[in-house]
N, C-alpha and C positions, 0 to 999 in steps of 0.2 A: 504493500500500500504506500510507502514511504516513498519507493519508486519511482509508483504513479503519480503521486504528488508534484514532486521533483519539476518530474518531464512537463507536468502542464503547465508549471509553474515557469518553467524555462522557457516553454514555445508560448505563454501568454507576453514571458519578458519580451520575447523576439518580438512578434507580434504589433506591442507597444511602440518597439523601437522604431519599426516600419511607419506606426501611423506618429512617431514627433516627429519622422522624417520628413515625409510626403503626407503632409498635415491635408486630412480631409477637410475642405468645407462645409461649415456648416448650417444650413438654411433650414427653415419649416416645414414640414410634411404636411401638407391640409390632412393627409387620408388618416393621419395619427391622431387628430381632434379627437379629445373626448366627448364633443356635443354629438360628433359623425356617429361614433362607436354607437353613445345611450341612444341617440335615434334610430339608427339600422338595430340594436338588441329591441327595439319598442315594439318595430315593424313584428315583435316574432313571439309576444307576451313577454319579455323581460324585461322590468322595472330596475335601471340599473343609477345606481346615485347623483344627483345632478352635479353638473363640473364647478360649477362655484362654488362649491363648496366640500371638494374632493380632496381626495390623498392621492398624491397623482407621481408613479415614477417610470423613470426612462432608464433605461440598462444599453449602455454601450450608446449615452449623450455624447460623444465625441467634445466639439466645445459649446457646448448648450444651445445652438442654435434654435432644436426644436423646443426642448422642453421650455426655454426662455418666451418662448413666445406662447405657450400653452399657458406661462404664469400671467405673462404682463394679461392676456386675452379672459381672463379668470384670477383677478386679483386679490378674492379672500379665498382662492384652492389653497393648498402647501405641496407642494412640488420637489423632490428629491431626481437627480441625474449621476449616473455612476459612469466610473470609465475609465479605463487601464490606463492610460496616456498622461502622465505628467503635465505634458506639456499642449493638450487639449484642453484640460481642467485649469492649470493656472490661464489659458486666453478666455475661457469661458469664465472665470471668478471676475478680471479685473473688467469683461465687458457689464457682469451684474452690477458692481460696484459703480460702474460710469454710467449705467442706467438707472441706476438708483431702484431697482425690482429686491424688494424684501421677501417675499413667501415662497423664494426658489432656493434650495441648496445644491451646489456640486460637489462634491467623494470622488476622491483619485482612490478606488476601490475596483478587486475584480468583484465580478458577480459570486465567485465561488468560496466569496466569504459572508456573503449576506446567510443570515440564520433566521430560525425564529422571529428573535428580537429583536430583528433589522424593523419590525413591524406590519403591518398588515394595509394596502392598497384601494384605493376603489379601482383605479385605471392603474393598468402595468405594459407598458408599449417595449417593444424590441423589434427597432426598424434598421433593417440593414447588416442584421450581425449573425442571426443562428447558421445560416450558411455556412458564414466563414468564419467558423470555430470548432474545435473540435468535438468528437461526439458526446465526450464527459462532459463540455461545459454545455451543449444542447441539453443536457440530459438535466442540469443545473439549472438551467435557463425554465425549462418543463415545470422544475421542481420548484420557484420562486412562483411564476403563476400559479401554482397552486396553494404553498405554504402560508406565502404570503399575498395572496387574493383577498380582501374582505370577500364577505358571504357572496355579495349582490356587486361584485365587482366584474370588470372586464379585463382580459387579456388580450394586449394586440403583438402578433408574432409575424415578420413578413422573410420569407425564406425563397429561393432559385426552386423548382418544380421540373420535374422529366413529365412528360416528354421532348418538352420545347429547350431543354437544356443539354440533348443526345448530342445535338452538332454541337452545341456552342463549347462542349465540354472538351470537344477534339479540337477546337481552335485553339482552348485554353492548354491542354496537352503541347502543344506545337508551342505558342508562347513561353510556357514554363519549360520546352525543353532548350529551345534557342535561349533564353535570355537566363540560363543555370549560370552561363559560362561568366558572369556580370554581376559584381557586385553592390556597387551601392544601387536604389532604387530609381535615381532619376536615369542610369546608364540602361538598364533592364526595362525600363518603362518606354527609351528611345529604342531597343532591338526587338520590344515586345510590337510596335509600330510596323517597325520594319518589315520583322518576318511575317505578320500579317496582309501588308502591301506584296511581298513576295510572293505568297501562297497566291492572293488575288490572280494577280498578274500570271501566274501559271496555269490558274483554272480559266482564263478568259475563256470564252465561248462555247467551256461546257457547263453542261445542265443538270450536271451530279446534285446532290442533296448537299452535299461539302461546298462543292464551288459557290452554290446559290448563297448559304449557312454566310460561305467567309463576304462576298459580297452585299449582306445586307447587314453584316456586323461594322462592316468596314465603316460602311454610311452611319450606324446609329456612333462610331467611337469618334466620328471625324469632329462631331460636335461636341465631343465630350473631354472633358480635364483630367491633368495626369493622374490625379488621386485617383479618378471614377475608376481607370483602365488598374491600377497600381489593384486598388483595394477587392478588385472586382473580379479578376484573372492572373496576378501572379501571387495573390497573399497563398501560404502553406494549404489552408484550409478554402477550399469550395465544394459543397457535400450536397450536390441539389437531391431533393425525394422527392418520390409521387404522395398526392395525396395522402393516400390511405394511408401512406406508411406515416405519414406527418399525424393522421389524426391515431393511430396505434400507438404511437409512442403519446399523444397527448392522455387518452383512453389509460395509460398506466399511470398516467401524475393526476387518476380522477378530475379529468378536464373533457370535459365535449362542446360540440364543433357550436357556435353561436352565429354565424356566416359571414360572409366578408365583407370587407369596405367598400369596394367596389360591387353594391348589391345585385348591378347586372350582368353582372358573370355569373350568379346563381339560378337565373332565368333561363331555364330549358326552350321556353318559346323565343328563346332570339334567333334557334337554331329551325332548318327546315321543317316543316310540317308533321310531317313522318316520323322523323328523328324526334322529335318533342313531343310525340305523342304515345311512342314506347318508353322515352326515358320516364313520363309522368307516371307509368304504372306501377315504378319499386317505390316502395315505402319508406327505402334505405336513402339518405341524404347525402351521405357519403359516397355512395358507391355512383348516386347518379352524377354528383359532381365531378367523380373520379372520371366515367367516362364523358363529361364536355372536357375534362383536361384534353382529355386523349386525341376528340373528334378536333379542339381548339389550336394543338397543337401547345400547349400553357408553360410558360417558363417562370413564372413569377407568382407567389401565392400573397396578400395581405388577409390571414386568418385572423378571427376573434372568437375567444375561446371566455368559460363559462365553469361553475362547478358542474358536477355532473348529475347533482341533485334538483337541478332548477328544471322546472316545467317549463317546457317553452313548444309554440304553435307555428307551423310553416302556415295558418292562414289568416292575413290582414284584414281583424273586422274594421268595419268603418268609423266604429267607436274612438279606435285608436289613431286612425287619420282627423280626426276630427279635435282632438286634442293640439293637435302639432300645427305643423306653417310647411310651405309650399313653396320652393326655389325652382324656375325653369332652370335646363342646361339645353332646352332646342336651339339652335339657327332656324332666324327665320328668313324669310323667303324675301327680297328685294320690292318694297312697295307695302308691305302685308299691314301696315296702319293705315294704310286708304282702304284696305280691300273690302268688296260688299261680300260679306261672310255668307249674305242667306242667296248669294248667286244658282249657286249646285257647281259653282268650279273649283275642282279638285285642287289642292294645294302639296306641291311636297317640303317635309321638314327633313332637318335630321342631329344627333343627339349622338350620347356615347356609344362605342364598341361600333362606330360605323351605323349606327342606326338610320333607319329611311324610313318615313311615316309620309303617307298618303291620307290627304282629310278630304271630305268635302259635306258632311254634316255641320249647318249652321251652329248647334248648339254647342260641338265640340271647338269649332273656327274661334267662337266667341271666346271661349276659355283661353285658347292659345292667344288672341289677340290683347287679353288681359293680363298673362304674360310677357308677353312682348311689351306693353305697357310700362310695366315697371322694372323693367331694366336688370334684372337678377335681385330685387328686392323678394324677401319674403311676403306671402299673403295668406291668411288662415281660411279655410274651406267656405265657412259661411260668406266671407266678403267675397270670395274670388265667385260662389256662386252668384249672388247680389250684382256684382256690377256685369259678368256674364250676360245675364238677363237683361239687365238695362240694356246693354250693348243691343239685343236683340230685339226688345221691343222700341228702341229707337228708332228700329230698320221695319216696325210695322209687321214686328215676328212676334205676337200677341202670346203671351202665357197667362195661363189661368193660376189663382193661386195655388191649386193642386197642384199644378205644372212646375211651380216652380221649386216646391217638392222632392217634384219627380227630375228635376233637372241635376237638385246635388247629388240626387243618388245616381244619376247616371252618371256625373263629372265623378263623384268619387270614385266609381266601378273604373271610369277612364283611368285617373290617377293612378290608382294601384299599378293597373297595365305599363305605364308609362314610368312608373318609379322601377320595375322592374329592369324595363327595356330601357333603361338610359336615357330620358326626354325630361322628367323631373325628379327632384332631388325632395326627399321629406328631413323633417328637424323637430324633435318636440320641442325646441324651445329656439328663440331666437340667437341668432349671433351677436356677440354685445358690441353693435357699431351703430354709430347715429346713420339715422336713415335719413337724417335731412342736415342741411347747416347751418346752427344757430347762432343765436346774439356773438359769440364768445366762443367760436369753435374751436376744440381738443383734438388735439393729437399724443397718443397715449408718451408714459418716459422712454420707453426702447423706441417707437418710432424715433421722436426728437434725439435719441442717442446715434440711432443707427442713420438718421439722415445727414448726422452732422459727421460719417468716417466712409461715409461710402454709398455706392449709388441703389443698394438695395435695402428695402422695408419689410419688417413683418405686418401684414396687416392682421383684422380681427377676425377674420376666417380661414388665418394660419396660412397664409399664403405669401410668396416672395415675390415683391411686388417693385420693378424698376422703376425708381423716379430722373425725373430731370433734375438739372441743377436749382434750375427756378424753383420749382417746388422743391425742394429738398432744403432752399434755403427760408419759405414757409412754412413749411413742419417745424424748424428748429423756433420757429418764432410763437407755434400754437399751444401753449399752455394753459389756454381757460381766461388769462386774464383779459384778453384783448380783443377787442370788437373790427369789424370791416376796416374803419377808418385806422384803427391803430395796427391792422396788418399792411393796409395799404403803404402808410409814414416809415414804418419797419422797412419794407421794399424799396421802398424810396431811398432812403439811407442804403442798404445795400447800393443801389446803385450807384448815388452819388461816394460812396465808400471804392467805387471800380471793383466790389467783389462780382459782380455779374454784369453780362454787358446784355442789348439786346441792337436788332439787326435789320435792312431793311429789307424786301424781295431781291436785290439787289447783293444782298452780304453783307453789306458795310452798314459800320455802327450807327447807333442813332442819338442824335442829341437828347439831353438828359430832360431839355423842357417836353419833349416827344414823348418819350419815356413816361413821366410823369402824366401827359395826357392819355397814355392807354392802359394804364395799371388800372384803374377806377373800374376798367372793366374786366382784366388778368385774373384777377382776384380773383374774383368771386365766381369765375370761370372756372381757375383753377382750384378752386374751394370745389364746388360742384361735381368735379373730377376726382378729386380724392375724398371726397363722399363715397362719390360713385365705386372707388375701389376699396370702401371699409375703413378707410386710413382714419375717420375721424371715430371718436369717442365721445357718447354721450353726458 
């Protein structure tokens, strides 16, 4: 046993050393939300603790990126982040300390010391790691969502999945065999490139499974950062599983499957007709999902897992959509806020996982047009029905007050289908970002921090969000106290200060008395704008 220890303890040291090296970045996970989790466990009868006021930890927070934005986004939760890295945990302490966020702690800690009394969890997230670690510390990792889960707690675990990982795994073979001969990380990371472009270059114009495999890997790393290729394909550890084998080992740390973040990959009917109407007849949740791995080709899982004592329903009564709020993710169609809904012309949308929706039902048009409306604003079932209707009977589409009734119950029966299949997103509860901009608008302390070192934000629905300079030099200015006019004066000094310039169609600069005539409207444009992306705070 002293052994085993030893060795883990030595390939953890390594490990470590790889990421103070080739320091991963680190940004927000929207899919890691604790509001995402308790809404997708709601959809399914599980009551799970609300985020504001949660015990909330991240295993393997690199430098606090995410979980930092989980605290500022939920500022009475208490929030704990772990992670082998020295030199991840001192960047992530001194960014809390400049943001001024109290209710986050970071531990330069492995996982395979947390016990018992490390304490007990509502949310427990592990984004990016079980993969690539070895099978004892998975086995650790299994065993903290369970030990240390509260009752009514969630567990998010996001791991590499076969069989979408068969080729990718021979690429990584090829990489870890050319770049053995190379030691430090940034030399291996440049032959790991390399011999990837070579492989290419040899497979041109054939149609193998490999050649396809390295040519669409080639495309997704070209856009991607040394860390992503480093952390992702040369670390010691990449262990991709199927399914089943993911939810077997869960099954032994009394954990069962609660469904995943991405709700529409659990949707049988995204797939053919046929196809989803044999998978619907197993009872087995697992097994059906194992085979859309298979038919999906699936290389990446975001699991949420559960004790295994909790009751929970694969069927969404309306009850429980009727609690919650209603975010579109459709693209809508070019013109679709003139369109006459009660026409009979068909419309096409489209949503996640490639989704395509064909409409031409006024009642349904109407709902989408209400979305389209408010811009990725939330709206709760009864109003979205309410102005639905309006819309319809504007257009001289008469409903009866039974009708109108019978309209939620049909919009709700739609929703379901559509929350499913990737066109709307549900929330029991709101995201805490002003939906409008008031007297004295707020921009939480991590924005105003993070605008003031660099050109990216967290906003309030944990998203990483690029700002301009101009704005970026507004966020640092929005603390509550200061109204239109005293943002406007703020800008204005900036300019007159030469920290920002502004330009004509032309390129060339503008005089400052210019400047000053077009701010009065910047503002409150660019106020409007960062509404629109969450950034502000009620």
């Amino acid at each position: 046993m002293a052994n085993t220890n030893t060795q883990l303890w030595q390939s953890e040291k390594l490990q470590s050393a790889a990421y103070d090296e080739i320091v991963y970045t680190s940004f927000p996970f929207p899919q890691t939300s604790p509001l995402l989790m308790q809404s997708n466990a709601r959809l399914f009868g599980f009551i799970a603790p609300s985020p504001h006021k949660a015990r909330i930890l991240e295993i393997g927070c690199a430098s606090g990126g995410n979980i930092m934005s989980i605290a500022s986004c939920f500022p009475e939760s208490h929030c704990v982040g772990i992670d082998y890295s020295v030199r991840q945990i001192a960047l992530g302490m001194s960014d809390i300390k400049a943001a001024g966020i109290s209710n986050l702690e970071l531990l330069h800690m492995s996982v395979m010391d947390i016990t018992k009394d490390f304490g007990q969890f509502d949310y427990i997230i592990a984004h990016g790691i079980f993969s690539w670690v070895s099978p004892e510390v998975q086995e650790k990792i299994l065993s903290v969502c369970n030990v240390n889960l509260a009752p009514n707690g969630i567990a998010y675990v996001s791991y590499n999945t076969l069989p979408g990982w068969n080729n990718l795994k021979s690429l990584r073979d090829v990489m870890m065999y050319h770049a053995a001969g190379f030691q430090r990380p940034a030399e291996r990371i440049q032959q790991a490139r390399w011999v990837l472009k070579f492989m290419n270059d040899s497979t041109k114009g054939d149609s193998s499974l490999i050649a396809t495999a390295v040519e669409r890997e080639i495309q997704n790393l070209e856009g991607q950062p040394d860390y992503y290729l480093f952390h992702e394909y040369l670390e010691e550890h990449n262990q991709p599983l199927y399914f089943h084998e993911f939810m077997l080992r869960a099954k032994n740390h009394q954990l069962q499957y609660l469904g995943d973040v991405s709700i529409e990959t659990m949707y049988s009917g995204n797939l053919p007709e046929e196809t989803s109407l044999i998978l619907a007849t197993s009872n087995d949740i697992v097994r059906t999902e194992q085979f859309m791995d298979f038919i999906n080709d699936r290389r990446f899982r975001q699991t949420l897992l559960c004790h295994d004592e909790s009751d929970l329903s694969w069927n969404v009564p309306h009850s429980v959509l009727q609690e919650g709020w209603f975010v579109s993710k459709f693209s809508f169609p070019e013109g679709f806020a003139q369109h006459n809904i009660i026409s009979g012309q068909k419309l096409n949308f489209t949503g996640a996982l490639n989704l395509r929706l064909s409409v031409e039902d006024p009642m349904i048009l109407a709902m989408l047009q209400v979305f389209h409306g408010l811009k990725k604003q939330a709206i709760r079932s009864g109003q979205l029905t309410a102005l639905a209707a309006d819309k319809l009977q504007k257009l001289n589409f008469r409903l009866k007050p039974e009708q109108v009734a019978a309209l939620e119950e049909k919009l709700l029966n739609t929703i379901v289908r559509y929350i499913f299949m990737g066109g709307v997103a549900f929330y029991i509860d709101q995201f805490p970002h002003a939906t409008s901009v008031s007297a004295k608008p707020k921009a939480s302390k991590l924005v105003r921090y993070q605008a003031s070192v660099g050109e990216y934000v967290s906003n309030q629905r944990q998203e990483s969000i690029s700002v301009s300079y101009f704005q970026r030099l507004l966020l640092q200015s929005m603390d509550g106290t200061r109204d239109l006019a005293a943002l406007i004066q703020v800008m204005i000094q900036n300019f007159e200060d030469k920290k920002v310039m502004m330009n004509d169609t032309n390129g060339q600069p503008l005089e400052l008395e210019e400047v000053k005539r077009r701010l009065p409207k910047m503002v409150p444009d660019t106020l409007s704008a960062l509404c629109e992306y969450a950034l502000l705070v009620a």
